[in-house]
ROVORO-206804 format. One record per residue (C-alpha): x, y, z; residue in three letters. Coordinates in pm, whole numbers, plus 50000, padded with zeros to 5 digits. Each point is the difference from the previous one (the first is absolute). Layout:
<nodes>
XYZala/...
</nodes>
This chain:
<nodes>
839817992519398unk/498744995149643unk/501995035149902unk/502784989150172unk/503134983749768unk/501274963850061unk/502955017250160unk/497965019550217unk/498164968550115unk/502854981850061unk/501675022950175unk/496685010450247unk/499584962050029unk/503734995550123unk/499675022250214unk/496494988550184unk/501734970550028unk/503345010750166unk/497895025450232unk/497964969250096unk/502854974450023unk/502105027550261unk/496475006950195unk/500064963150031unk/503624995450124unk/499535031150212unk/497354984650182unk/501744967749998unk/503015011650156unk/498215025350250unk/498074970150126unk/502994973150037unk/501955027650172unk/497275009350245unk/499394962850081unk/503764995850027unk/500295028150248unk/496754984950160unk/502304964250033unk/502535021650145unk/497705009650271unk/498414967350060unk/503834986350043unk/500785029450246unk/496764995850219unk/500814961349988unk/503105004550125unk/498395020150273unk/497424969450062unk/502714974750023unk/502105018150243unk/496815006750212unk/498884958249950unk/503824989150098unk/499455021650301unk/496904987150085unk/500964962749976unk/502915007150206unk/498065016250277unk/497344978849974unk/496645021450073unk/497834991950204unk/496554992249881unk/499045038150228unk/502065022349928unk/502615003749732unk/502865026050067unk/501815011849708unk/501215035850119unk/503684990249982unk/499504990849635unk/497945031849894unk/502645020350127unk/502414989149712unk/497185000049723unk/499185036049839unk/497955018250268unk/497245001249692unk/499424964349987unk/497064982250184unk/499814968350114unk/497654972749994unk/499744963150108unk/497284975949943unk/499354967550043unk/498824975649750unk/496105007750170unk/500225031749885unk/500165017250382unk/502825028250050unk/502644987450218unk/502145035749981unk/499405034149893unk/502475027849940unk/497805031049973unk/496974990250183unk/499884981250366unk/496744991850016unk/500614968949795unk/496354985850124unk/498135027249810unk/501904992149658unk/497884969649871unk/500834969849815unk/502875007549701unk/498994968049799unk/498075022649770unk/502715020949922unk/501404999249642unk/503914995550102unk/499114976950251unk/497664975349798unk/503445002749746unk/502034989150273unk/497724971750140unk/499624986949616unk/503375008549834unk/502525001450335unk/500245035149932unk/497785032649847unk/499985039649960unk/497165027549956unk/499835036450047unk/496825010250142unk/498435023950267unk/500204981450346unk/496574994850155unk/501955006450354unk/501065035049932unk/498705008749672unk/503465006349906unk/501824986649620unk/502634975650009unk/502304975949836unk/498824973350160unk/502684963949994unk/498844964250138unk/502074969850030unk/498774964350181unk/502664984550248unk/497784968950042unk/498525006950366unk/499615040749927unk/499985026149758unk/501795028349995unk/499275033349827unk/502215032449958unk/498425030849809unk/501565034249957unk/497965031549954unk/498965003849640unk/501105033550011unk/501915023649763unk/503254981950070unk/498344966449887unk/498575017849715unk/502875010849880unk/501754967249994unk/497234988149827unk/500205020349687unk/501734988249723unk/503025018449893unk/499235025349706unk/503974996449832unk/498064972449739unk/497245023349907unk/502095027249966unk/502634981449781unk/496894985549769unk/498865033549972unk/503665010849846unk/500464968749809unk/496465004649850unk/501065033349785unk/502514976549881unk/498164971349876unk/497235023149835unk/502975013349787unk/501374964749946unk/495984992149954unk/500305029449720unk/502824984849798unk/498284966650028unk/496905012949885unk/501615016549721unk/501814973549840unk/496504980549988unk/497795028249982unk/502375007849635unk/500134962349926unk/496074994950013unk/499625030349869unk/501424996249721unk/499104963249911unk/495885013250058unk/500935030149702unk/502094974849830unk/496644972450016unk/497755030149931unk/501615011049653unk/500664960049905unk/495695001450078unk/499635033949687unk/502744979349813unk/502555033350030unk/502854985050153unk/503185023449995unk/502764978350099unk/502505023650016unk/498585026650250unk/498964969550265unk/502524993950292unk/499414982350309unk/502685003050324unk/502634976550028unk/498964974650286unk/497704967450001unk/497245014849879unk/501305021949786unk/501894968649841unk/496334980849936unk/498695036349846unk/502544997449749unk/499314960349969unk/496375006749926unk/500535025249792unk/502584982049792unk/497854970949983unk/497345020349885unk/502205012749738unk/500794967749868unk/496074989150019unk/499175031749798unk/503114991549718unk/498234965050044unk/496565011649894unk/501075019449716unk/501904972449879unk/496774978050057unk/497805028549829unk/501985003749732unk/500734966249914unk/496024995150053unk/499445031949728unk/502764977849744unk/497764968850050unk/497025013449969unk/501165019449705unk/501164969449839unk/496744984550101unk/498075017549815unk/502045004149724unk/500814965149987unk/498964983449695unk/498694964650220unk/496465007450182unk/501004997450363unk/497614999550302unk/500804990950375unk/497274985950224unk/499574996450360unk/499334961750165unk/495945013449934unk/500484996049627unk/499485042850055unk/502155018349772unk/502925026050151unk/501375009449630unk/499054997049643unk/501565017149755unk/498635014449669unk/501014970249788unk/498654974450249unk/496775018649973unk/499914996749613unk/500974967349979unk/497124986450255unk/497725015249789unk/501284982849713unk/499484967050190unk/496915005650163unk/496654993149839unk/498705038350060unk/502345028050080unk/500275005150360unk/501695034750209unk/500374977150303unk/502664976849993unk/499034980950304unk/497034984049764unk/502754975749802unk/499684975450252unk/496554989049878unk/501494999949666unk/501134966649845unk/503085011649832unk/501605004550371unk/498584967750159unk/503864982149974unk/501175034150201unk/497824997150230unk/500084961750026unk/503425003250110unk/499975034350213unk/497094972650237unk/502944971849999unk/503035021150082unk/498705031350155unk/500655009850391unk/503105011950153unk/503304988150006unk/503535006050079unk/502055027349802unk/502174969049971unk/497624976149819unk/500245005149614unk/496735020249846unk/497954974649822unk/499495013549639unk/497374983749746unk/500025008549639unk/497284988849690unk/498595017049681unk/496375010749979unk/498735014449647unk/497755026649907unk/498925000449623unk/503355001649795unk/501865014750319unk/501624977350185unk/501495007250407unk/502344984350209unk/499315003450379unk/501754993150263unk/499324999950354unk/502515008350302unk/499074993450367unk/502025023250259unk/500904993550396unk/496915016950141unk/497274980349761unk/499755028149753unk/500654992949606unk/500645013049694unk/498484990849673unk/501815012849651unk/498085001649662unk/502414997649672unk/498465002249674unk/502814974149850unk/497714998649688unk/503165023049775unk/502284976650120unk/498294966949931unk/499455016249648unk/503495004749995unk/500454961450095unk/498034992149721unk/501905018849740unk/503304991650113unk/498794962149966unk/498975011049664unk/502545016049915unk/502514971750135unk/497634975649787unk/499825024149692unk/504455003750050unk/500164957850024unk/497775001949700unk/502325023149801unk/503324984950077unk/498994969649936unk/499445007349643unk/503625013249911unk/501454974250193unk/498214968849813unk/501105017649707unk/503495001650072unk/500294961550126unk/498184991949654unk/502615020949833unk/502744982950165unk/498824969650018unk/499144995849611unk/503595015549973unk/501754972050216unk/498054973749907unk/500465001549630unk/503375002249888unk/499914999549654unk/498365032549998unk/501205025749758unk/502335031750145unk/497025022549870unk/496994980250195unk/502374996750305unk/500395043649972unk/496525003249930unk/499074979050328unk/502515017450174unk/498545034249907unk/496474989750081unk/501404986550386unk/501805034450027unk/496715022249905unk/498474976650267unk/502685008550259unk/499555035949927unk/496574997250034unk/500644983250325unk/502215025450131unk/497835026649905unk/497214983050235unk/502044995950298unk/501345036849963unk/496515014949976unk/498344979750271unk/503215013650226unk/499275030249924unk/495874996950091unk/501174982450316unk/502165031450081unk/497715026349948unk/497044985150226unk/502304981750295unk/503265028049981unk/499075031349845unk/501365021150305unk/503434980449892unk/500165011049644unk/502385034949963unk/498885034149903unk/501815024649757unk/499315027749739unk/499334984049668unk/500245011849655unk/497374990249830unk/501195007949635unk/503294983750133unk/497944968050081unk/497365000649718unk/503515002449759unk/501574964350205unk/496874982849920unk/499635010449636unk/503714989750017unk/499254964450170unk/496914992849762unk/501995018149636unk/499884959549874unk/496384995950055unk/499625035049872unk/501764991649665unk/497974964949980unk/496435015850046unk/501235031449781unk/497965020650276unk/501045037250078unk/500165018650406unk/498905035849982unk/500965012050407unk/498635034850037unk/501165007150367unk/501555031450108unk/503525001150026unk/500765008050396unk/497184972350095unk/501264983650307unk/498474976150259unk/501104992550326unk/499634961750040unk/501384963449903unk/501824997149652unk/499564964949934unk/495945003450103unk/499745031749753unk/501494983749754unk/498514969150021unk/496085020149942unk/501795014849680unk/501714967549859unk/496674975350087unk/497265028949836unk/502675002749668unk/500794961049998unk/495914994150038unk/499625024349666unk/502824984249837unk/498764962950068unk/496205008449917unk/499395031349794unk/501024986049661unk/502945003549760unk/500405043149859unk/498295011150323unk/501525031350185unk/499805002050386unk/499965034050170unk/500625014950321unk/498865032150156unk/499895019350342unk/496445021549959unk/500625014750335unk/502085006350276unk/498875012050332unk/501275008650343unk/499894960850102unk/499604976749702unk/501425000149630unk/496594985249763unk/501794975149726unk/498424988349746unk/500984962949776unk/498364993149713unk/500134983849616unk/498444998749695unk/499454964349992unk/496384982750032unk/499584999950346unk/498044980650228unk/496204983049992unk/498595023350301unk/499114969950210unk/503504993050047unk/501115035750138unk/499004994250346unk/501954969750063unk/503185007949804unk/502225011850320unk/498914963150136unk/503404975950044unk/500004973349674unk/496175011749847unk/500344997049650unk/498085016449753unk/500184964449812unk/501194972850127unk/503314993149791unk/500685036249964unk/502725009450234unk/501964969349980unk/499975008149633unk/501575026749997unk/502354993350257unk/498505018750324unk/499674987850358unk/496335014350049unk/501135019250285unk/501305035449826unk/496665011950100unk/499994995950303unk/503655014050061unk/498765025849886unk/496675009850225unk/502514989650300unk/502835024949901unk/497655028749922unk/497914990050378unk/503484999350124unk/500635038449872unk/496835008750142unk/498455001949697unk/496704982949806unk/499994986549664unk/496884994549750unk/499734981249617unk/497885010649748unk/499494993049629unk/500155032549752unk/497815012749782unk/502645001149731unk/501014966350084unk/502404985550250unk/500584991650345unk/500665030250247unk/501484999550374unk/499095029950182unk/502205000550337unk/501145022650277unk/503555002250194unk/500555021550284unk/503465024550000unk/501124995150319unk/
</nodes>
């Protein structure tokens, strides 16, 4: 059986079955026909009995003798008689006429029948002549009266069941093992194929396209499962891969993330999580489940005790967030409970951006600071203008000149702290083209020719000729027009300002700014690309500058993926040393 296919075994199986089901209904039917043929006999040999008890009551027996020749005469010649009374004693005798030597018949199976149930059969040997009949009894009150025929060959014969059912199961059996063979078939192909189908899902080599399963019921759920299997498989890829993107972005993610189970046991940490736990933790630690004895995370904790268990998907995730500090660093965590009592905690080192708070209130402080300068100058201007009349035309144009260098100045502010704001918030906004850079190094000699002729200062450019740099105009120009203005404003009246390009490589062009003024006191280098630091207080507003070139500057040349450095010369003079990339 175990070599044997399901097909095989489905069909052997069928067919034990039917074999036993038509045994059964063989036997069934050979044994209701024989005990209707038996009833036939019983009706015959009571019809005999009742014909013999009618003639009896009509002649009235004596309790002596009973004389029933008349009647035997028209019953088969076979047939023998008996009557008994309800003691049991023989009153008549067909075949035997020594009725005294016969005994009692209460003992007699057909006759205890009779006595109990009015009426009763056997076949047996008779004890009187050791002969087999067919023996029938049926009680008329005051007497019973048996009739039994020879249980002969004749009998026998009756007896038997007809052999026209066996013989037509027998022919209708080829048939049913054929139908049995189509049956078995269709399922034998269906099951078949769904095991080889389960099999291959089991080694993950599923070939969709060479499965097929029989069209019928089973056949139809084959091609259910499989098609729901298909669609759990395109499910768990999706899951997988989506999983793979998380966990990619996990642990690239630049927030420390960890997710714990209700046991405070971690599930996932990844790399930055690690390293910032270790920055908050007393002694560097390579298990993470040890930050729960750590003060730092008693808040998280805290309220992971207060709002833990499970909930409905429903329910909104409690979420808890707080700052902790290590050192100089300082972290933002957050805490998010899920459904099942699981959480996850999130490290972000926020320390950049509250240095970045800091600078921009600075910044804001340093810009209210500036502007309010210009503008107090301007309302004094104005004021002194409308308030005395009698001024002269020339005091009124001076005033009026001194409010419109303070308006420039003003303008000048609010263009270059636009343009800061740009380049750190909106960089990815600002165009890219080729640009010329002798083209734009001529357009700012052009723009500053006035402050070139008032300083009598000379611009010696020795760039090659096809130098061209693919990004923004107005930030290029802007590094150019800031390092020449900051020579022009500081370096002293006769001074010359040159610019070079000392090398050009596959990625960056190397620029270098300088003049032959005095320079700067060395202490004051690092700090010059700082917003508003002045060398001396006084000094930019002096000379008419918003104390922001500077700083324009480092942000254009960071925004061309470049670096910039100042240094003082030997010879004397301030030099800027900065790189832009081509493309």
């Amino acid at each position: 059986m175990k070599h044997l296919s399901y097909k095989q075994k489905l069909l052997l199986n069928f067919t034990l079955l039917f074999a036993l089901f038509t045994a059964l209904l063989v036997v069934f039917q050979y044994n209701r026909e024989r005990q209707y043929k038996r009833d036939l006999l019983d009706s015959r040999l009571r019809c005999y009995a009742n014909v013999v008890a009618k003639t009896i009551d009509r002649q009235q027996i004596s309790k002596d003798t009973i004389s029933l020749q008349n009647v035997l005469q028209l019953l088969p010649s076979d047939l023998r008689l008996t009557v008994i009374n309800q003691r049991g004693d023989v009153k008549f005798e067909s075949t035997h006429h020594n009725i005294d030597e016969m005994g009692n018949h209460l003992s007699r199976p057909e006759v205890k029948a009779a006595i109990t149930n009015t009426e009763g059969n056997d076949i047996r040997t008779s004890d009187t002549d050791h002969c087999e009949y067919f023996y029938y009894a049926k009680n008329y009150g005051h007497y019973i009266v048996r009739v039994a025929l020879p249980y002969d060959t004749a009998v026998q014969d009756f007896m038997k069941a007809d052999n026209v059912f066996l013989w037509f199961v027998l022919m209708l059996f080829p048939i049913a093992l054929v139908i049995l063979i189509q049956i078995s078939d269709r399922f034998g192909k269906a099951v078949s194929g769904l095991r080889n189908f389960m099999q291959s899902a089991d080694r993950g080599l599923v070939d969709y396209t060479h499965i097929h399963f029989p069209h019928s019921e089973l056949g139809d759920m084959g091609r259910c499962i499989m098609q729901k299997y298909q669609q759990l498989e395109e499910s768990n890829q999706k899951i997988a891969l989506e999983r793979e993107r998380l966990m990619r972005h996990f642990h690239y993610f630049e927030e420390g993330i960890a997710i714990f189970n209700p046991n405070y046991k971690h599930i996932y940490a990844n790399p930055r999580f690690t390293q910032y736990v270790n920055l908050l933790l007393d002694h560097p630690t390579p298990d993470i489940n040890t930050i729960w004895n750590a003060q730092a995370f008693a808040p998280a904790k805290e309220f992971v005790e207060l709002n833990g268990g499970t909930r409905p998907l429903t329910e909104e995730a409690p979420i808890f967030r707080f700052t902790t500090q290590a050192g100089s660093t300082t972290f933002n965590v957050q805490v998010l409970i899920y459904s099942d009592g699981s959480f996850e905690l999130t490290l972000a080192d926020i320390t950049k951006a509250e240095k970045n708070k800091k600078l921009k209130q600075q910044m804001s402080n340093n810009i209210t600071h500036e502007l309010r300068t210009p503008v107090s100058s301007i309302r004094g201007y104005i004021e002194t203008i409308l308030n005395c009349p009698n001024l002269s035309d020339e005091r009124k144009h001076y005033f009026l000149e001194k409010a419109h260098a303070q308006v420039e100045r003003l303008t000048d502010l609010i263009r270059d702290v636009a343009l800061i704001t740009k380049t750190e918030e909106a960089a990815e906004l600002m165009p890219r083209e080729q640009v010329d850079i002798i083209h734009l190094i001529k357009d700012v000699q052009e723009d500053l020719h006035d402050k070139f002729e008032q300083t009598h200062m000379q611009l010696h450019c020795t760039l090659p000729k096809d130098l061209a740099i693919n990004g923004n105009y107005s930030l290029i120009y802007s590094i150019f027009r800031n390092l020449i203005e900051n020579s022009l404003r500081y370096a002293g009246e006769g001074k010359s300002i040159y610019i070079n390009c000392y090398k050009v490589s596959l990625e960056f062009v190397y620029f270098s700014v300088y003049d032959t003024g005095c320079g700067v006191p060395e202490e004051h280098l690092p700090r010059l690309f700082e917003r508003f630091y002045r060398v001396t207080e006084g000094r930019t507003r002096d000379n008419g500058g918003t104390g922001l070139g500077l700083s324009i500057v480092r942000n254009a040349v960071c925004f061309h993926k470049g670096e910039i450095a100042v240094r003082n010369r030997t010879e004397g003079g301030l030099e800027f040393l900065f790189t832009l990339k081509q493309s």
